[in-house]
C-alpha positions in Angstrom: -49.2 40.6 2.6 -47.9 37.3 3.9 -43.5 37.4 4.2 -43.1 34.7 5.6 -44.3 32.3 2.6 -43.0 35.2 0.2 -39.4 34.5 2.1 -39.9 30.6 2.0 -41.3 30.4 -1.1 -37.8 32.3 -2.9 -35.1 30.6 -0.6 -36.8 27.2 -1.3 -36.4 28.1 -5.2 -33.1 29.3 -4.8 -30.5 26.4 -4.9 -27.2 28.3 -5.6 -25.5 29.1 -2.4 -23.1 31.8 -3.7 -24.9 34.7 -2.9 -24.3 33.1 1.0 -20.9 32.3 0.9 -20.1 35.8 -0.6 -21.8 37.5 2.6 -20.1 35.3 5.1 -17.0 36.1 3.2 -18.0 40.0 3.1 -18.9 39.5 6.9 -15.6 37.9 8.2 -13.8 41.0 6.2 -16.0 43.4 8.2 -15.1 42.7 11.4 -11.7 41.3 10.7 -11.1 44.9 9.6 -13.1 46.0 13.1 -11.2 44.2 14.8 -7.9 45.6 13.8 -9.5 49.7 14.3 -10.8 48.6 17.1 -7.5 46.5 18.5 -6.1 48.4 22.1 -2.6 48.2 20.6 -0.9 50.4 18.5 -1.1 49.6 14.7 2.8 48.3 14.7 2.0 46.0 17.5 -0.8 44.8 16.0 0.8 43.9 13.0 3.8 42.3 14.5 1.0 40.1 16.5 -0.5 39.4 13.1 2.7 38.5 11.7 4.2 36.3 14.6 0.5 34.6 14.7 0.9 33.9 11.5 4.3 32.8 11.6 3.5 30.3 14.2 0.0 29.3 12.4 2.9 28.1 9.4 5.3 26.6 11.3 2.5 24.6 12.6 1.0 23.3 9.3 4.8 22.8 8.5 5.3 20.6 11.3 1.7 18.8 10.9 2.9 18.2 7.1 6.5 16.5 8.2 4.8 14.5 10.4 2.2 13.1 7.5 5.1 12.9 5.1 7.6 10.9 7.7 4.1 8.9 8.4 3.4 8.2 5.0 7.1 7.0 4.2 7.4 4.9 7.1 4.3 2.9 6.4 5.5 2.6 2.7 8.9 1.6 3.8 6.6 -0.9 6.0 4.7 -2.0 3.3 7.9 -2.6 1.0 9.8 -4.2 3.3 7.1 -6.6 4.2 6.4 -7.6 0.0 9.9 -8.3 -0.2 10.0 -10.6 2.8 6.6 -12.4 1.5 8.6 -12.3 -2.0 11.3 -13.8 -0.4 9.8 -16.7 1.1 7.5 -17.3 -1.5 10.8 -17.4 -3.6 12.7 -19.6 -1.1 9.5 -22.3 -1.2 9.8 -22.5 -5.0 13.4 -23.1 -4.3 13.1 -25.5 -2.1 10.2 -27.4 -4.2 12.1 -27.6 -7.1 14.9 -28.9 -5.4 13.0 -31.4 -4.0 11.1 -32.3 -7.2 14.7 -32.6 -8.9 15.9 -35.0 -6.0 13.1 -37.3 -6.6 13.1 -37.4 -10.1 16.8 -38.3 -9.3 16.1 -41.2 -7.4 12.8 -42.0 -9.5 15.7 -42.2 -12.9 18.1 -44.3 -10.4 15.7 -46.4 -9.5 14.7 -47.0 -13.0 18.2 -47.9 -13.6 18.3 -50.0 -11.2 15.6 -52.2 -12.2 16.4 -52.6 -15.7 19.8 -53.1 -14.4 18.5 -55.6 -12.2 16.0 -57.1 -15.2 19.2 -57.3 -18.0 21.3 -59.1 -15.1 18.0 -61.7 -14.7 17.6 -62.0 -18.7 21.4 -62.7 -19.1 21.2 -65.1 -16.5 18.4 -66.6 -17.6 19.6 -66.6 -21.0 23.0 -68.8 -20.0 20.2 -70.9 -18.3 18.5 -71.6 -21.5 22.1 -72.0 -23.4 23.3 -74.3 -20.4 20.2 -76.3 -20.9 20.4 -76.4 -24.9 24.1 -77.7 -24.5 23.3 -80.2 -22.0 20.5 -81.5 -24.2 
């Protein structure tokens, strides 16, 4: 009888990888528990090494998550601060737009004024032209 294909011809069938992760699981269990029969110091230091490794293994992933947290705030502070600023100018060119649009529709109005101004004075004149030359005649 041929294993090998036997053995290649099931684990190519078989797709669900539970049974695998179950023995690695089973197998890390085994020899943690090995480990600890097996350690060279007493079953209270071995604890307390457990614990304090664990301790420390805690604080670390405490620390590593303050740091991500204080990164992720700065660069959102960051980001805030520099929206605000584009809002800002942004908001300051309007301003200053407007305020010139408003200035020259100022001066486009005055100037307006100024020529009918100017084209009522020539009309009147023109007028007392025309009545000067009627009374003359």
């Amino acid at each position: 009888m041929d294993y090998k294909k036997l053995i290649n011809d099931h684990l190519g069938k078989q797709t669900d990888k539970t049974p695998v992760v179950v023995a690695l699981l089973a197998g890390l269990a085994v020899g943690a528990a090995l480990g600890v029969l097996f350690a060279p110091g007493s079953g209270s230091e071995t604890r307390n090494l457990l614990s304090d490794k664990t301790k420390d293994l805690a604080d670390s992933a405490k620390d590593k998550l303050q740091t991500y947290k204080e990164k992720l705030k700065n660069g959102a502070d960051q980001l805030a601060d520099t929206a605000k600023n584009k809002y800002q100018t942004y908001g300051e060119k309007l301003q200053t737009g407007a305020d010139e649009l408003a200035d020259l529709k100022d001066r486009a109005v005055e100037t307006v004024k100024s020529k009918f101004s100017d084209a009522k004075d020539d009309i009147k004149e023109k007028a007392r032209d025309v009545k000067d030359e009627i009374e003359k005649a």
